[in-house]
Every structure is written in structure tokens, then in C-alpha cells.
C-alpha positions in Angstrom: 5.0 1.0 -15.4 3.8 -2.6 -15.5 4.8 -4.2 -12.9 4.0 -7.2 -13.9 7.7 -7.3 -16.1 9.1 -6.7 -13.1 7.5 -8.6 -10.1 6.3 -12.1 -9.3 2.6 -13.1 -8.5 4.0 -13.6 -5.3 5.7 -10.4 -4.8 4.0 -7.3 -3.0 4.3 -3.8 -4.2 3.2 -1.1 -3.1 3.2 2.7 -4.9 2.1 6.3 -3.2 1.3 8.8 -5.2 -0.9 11.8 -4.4 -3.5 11.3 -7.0 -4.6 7.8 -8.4 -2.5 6.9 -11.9 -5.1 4.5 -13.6 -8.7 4.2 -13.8 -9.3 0.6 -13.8 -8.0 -0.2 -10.6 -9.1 0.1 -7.1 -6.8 2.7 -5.1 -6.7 3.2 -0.9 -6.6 6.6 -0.1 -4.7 8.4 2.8 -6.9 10.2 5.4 -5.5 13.8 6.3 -2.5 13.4 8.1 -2.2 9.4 8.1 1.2 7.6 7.8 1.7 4.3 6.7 4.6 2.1 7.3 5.2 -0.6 4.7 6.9 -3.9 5.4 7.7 -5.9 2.4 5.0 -4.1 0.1 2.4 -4.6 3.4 0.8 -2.3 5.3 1.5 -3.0 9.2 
């Protein structure tokens, strides 16, 4: 999906998946057993 048809340069999005889905872009990995809560597309 590009998101970019879908979003704003001022928008925040943020996708989990269990293994990265593209190559050229840098991708945060979970530790074992971390939650995240997300916030408008933000970490917090």
C-alpha cells in the first residue's frame, strides 16, 4: 500500500506487522513481549 495516496506529509501512520514488508525502509522492532500503545500514529 502507498500511503502516500492516502495520507498527508503531516499525517502519522503507523503499521505492525510481524516481519518487515519492504526492504528500503528502516523498521522498529518489538522486543519479546513489548506492547506499544499508539496515539495518533505516535508511540507514547
Amino acid at each position: 500500500m502507498d500511503f502516500a495516496q492516502h495520507t498527508s506529509p503531516q499525517d502519522r501512520v503507523a503499521v505492525v506487522v510481524t516481519a518487515p514488508l519492504t526492504v528500503n525502509e528502516a523498521w522498529t522492532q518489538f522486543g519479546a513481549g513489548e506492547l506499544k500503545v499508539f496515539v495518533e500514529g505516535a508511540a507514547v
